[in-house]
N, C-alpha and C positions, 0 to 999 in steps of 0.2 A: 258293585254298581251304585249302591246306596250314598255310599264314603265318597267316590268319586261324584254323583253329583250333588251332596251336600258343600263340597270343597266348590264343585263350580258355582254352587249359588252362591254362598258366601265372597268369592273373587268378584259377581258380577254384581252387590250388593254393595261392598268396596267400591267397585268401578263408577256405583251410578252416584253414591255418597260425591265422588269427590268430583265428577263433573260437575252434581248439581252446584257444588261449592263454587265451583270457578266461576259458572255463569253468575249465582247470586253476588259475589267480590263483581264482575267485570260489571255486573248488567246495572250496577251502584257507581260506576265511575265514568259511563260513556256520556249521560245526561242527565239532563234536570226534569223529569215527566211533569211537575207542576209548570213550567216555563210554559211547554208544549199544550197545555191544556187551558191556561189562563190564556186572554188577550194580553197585547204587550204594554196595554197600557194598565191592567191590573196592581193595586194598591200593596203596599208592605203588608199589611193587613191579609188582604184576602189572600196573597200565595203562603204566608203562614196557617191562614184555617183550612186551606185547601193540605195543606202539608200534616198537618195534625189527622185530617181525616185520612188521609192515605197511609197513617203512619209514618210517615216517611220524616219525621222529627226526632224522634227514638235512635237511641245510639243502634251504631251498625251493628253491636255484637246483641241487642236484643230484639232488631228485625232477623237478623242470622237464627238467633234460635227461636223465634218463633215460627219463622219459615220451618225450620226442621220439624219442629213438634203437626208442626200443621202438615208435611210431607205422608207422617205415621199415620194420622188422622186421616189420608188422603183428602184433607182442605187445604189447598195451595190456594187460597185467598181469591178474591174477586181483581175482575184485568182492570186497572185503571182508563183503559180506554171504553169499555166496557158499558162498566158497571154493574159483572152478574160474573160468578164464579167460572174461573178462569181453566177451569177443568170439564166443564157445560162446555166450553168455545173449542178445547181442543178436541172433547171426542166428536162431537159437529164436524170439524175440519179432518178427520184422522181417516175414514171408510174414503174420500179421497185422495188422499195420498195411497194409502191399502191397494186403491185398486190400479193406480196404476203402478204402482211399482209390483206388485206383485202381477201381474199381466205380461209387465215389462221382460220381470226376470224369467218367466218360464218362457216366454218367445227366444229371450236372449240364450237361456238355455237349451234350447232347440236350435237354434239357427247356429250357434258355437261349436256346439256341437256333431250336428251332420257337420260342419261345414272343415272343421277341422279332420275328423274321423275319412272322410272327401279326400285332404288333401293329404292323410298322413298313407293314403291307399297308394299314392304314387308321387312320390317324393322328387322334387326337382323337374317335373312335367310341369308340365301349359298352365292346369288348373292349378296344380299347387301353387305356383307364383302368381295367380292371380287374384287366390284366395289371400294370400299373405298381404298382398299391396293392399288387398279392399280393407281386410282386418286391418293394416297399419292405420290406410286412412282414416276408419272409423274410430280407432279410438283417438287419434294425433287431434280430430277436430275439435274446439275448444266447445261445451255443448252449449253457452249462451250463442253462438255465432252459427250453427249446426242449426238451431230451434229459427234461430230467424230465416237461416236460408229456406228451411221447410214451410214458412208461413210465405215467404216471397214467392217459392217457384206454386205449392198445390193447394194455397187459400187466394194469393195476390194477381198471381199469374194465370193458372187453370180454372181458380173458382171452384176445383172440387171439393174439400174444406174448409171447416170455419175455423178461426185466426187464433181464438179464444172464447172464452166460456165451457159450457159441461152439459149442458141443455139435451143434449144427444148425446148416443153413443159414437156419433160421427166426430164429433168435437175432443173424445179421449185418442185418435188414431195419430194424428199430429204429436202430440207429448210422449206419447206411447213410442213412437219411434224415434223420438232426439233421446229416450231413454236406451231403448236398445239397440242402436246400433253401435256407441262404444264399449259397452258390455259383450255383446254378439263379437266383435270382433277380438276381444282381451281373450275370451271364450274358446274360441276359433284356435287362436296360438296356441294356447297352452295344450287343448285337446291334441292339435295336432303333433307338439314336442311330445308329450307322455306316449301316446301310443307308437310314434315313431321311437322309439329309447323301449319300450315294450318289445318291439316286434323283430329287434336288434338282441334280445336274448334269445339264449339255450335255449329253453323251454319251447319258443316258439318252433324251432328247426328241427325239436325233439317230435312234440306232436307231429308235425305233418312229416316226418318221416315216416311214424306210428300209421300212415294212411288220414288223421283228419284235418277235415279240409279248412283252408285259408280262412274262409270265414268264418266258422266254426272257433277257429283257433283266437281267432281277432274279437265274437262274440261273447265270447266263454270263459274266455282269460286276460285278455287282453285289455279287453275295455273294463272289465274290471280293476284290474289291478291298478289303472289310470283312472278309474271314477273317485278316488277319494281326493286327488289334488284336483279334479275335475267340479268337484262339490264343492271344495275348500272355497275355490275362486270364486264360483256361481253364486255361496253367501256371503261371498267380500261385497261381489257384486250389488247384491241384495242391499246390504249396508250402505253401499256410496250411494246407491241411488237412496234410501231411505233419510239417510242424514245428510246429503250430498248434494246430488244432484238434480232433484225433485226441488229444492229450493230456485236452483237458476228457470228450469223445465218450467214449475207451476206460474212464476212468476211472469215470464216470456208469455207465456197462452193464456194469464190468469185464470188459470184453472185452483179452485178454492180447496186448497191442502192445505197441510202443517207448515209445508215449505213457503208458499203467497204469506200463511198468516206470518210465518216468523216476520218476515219482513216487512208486513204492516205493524206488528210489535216495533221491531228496531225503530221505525221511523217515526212513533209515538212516542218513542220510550218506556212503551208497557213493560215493566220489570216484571210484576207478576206473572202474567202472559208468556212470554218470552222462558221463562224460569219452568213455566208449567210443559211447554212445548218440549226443552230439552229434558227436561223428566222424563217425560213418556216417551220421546224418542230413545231414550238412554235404556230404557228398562226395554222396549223392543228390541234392543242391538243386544242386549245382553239374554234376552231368551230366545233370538236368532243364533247366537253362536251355541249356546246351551244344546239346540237343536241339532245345529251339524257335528257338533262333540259324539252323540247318540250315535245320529247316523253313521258316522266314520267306524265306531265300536259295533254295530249291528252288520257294514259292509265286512268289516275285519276284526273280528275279535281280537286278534293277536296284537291290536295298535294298540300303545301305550300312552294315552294322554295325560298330560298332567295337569 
């Protein structure tokens, strides 16, 4: 267990090295943050002192390694839009994102679950196909277009909640559902092909011959043996809405996460900022998987991950 997850830190230390690369190369070539920061009518002069102090004069390969050295240090520098350490701004923004995604996932988790497990109990009936059509719908809908309809029909329409903000807990229900219902329903499918393909073996027609009963057989073994693609999914899920989907979500209800701030970065041009956001998202996804790695080995020892 050691080796193995030495091997997996290592892959996921890898992984976060060469994102962070990509963003510091891309987040260097999309603009000019002195542009966005000066007036347009700003002097040659002053967008070079402004450039010196941003660093942002120094050849790319020794912003590159200073950035790195400062990654070890955990100082990712101050956000040029800012002006105060750009690692202050993201953990501020992060217990927002946190909770709805994780709120999101264990309802989507739940709801994916009865709901597939429902339909996998009688296959090709009423509910089963009506459970399928809902799941298709849910996830087919695009979730910027999803979050607006939810603000048109029970903020615009009904008045029963607010449109945007965080002020309330009333205010997370809205985001919380453009979140899970195309997870809930990706959820839904799968549960329901594994256990149907489950309940299709030997084993199961061996038991209830033996005298135990259908549900017994379906609780016991059954869902088991389907909870590890059933987990796989649930922290894919985890993932998209983390690094995903919580960008269109927060931005739609301005609800103040990782995902609003990336977007106020891009449209600044905060490199720092921006740089800093996908770090910490990057090192989250990589001890999310780390996680369901364990878990898959504690449900079945016998799995062999590499």
């Amino acid at each position: 267990m050691l080796e193995f997850l030495a091997r997996r830190v290592l892959h996921g230390a890898i992984v976060v090295f060469g994102v962070t690369t990509i963003v510091f190369v891309v987040t260097r070539m999309i603009g000019d943050p002195v542009a966005v920061m000066l007036p347009m009518d700003a002097s040659p002069e002053q967008r070079l002192d402004l450039a010196a102090r941003l660093g942002l004069d120094r050849p790319l390969w020794d912003q590159y390694v200073s950035f790195m050295s400062g990654i070890v240090r955990f100082d990712l520098g101050d956000s040029f839009w800012q002006s105060r350490p750009a690692l202050d701004i993201v953990r501020e923004a992060l217990p927002g994102t946190l909770f709805l995604v994780c709120w999101a996932s264990v309802l989507a988790l739940f709801i994916g679950a009865a709901a597939g497990a429902f339909a996998a109990m009688r296959p090709g009936a009423a509910a089963d196909r009506y459970i399928l059509i809902t799941s298709l719908l849910g996830l087919s809908l695009p979730q910027f277009w999803l979050a607006l309809l939810l603000i048109l029909v029970f903020a615009v329409a009904l008045g029963w909640l607010p449109s945007s903000g965080s002020d309330t807990l009333r205010h997370a229900i809205l985001p919380i559902v453009a979140l899970v219902l195309p997870s809930a329903g990706r959820l839904a499918i799968v549960v329901r092909s594994q256990l149907i393909d489950e309940l299709n073996q030997a084993y199961v027609r061996t038991a209830e011959a033996k005298g135990m009963t259908f549900s017994r057989v379906v609780g016991i073994h059954a869902a088991r043996n389907a909870a590890n693609a059933t987990l796989t999914i649930a922290g894919w899920e985890f993932i998209r809405m983390l690094a995903g989907y919580s960008i269109v979500v927060e931005t739609v209800f301005a609800w103040p996460g990782l995902g609003f701030l990336a977007v106020q970065a891009i449209q600044r041009h905060d490199a720092i900022l921006l740089q800093c956001i996908v770090f910490v998202v990057a090192i989250l996804v990589v001890i999310t998987n780390l996680a369901l790695d364990i878990i898959h080995r504690i449900i079945d020892p016998r799995a062999h991950i590499g």
